[in-house]
N, C-alpha and C positions, 0 to 999 in steps of 0.2 A: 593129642591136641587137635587132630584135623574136627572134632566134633566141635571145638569150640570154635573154631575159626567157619566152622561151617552153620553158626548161630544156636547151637545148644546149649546156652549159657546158664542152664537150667543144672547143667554136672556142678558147678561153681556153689549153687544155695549150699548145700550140708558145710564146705569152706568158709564161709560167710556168715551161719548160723556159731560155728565153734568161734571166728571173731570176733562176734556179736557179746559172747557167752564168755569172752575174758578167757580162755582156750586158745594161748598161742603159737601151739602144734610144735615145732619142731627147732624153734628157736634158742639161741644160747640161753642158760640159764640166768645170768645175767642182763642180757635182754626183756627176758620172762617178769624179771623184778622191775626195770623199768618199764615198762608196758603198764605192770598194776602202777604203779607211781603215775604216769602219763595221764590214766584213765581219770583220777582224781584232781589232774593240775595243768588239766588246759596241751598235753606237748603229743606231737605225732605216736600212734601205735602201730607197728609193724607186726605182723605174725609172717610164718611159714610153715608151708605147709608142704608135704607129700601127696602129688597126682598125677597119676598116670605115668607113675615111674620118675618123676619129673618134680624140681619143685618152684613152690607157685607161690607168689609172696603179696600180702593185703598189705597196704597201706594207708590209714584216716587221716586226715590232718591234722594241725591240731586245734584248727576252730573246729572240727567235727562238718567241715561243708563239703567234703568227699572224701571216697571211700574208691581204691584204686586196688586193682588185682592185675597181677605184673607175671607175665609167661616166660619163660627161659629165655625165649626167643624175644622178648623187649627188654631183655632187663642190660 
């Protein structure tokens, strides 16, 4: 994590691209289904993800006006 904190937020894209992509990594299965449901009806999507041993969790909202990626260490 010190690379992110250290400004290489460039490790994050391939995380971001699988968000993007309706790939919600590591999440309860049940989650997984609302998330497709969310995409089509306006409501927040969360993913999680596994990095760097560690896991790292996306957030959208649900007007879609940010996109928030959450480190063990904020959450």
């Amino acid at each position: 994590m010190d690379e992110l904190c250290g400004g290489n937020h460039a490790l994050l894209l391939p995380l971001l691209k699988r968000h993007d992509n309706c790939d919600w990594g590591n999440c309860y299965p049940e989650d997984a289904i609302q998330n497709n449901w969310a995409t089509h009806n306006e409501l927040r999507i969360m993913s999680v993800y596994a990095f760097l041993g560690e896991a790292v969790w996306i957030i959208t909202e649900s007007d879609r006006s940010a996109t928030t990626i959450l480190l063990p260490i904020e959450y």
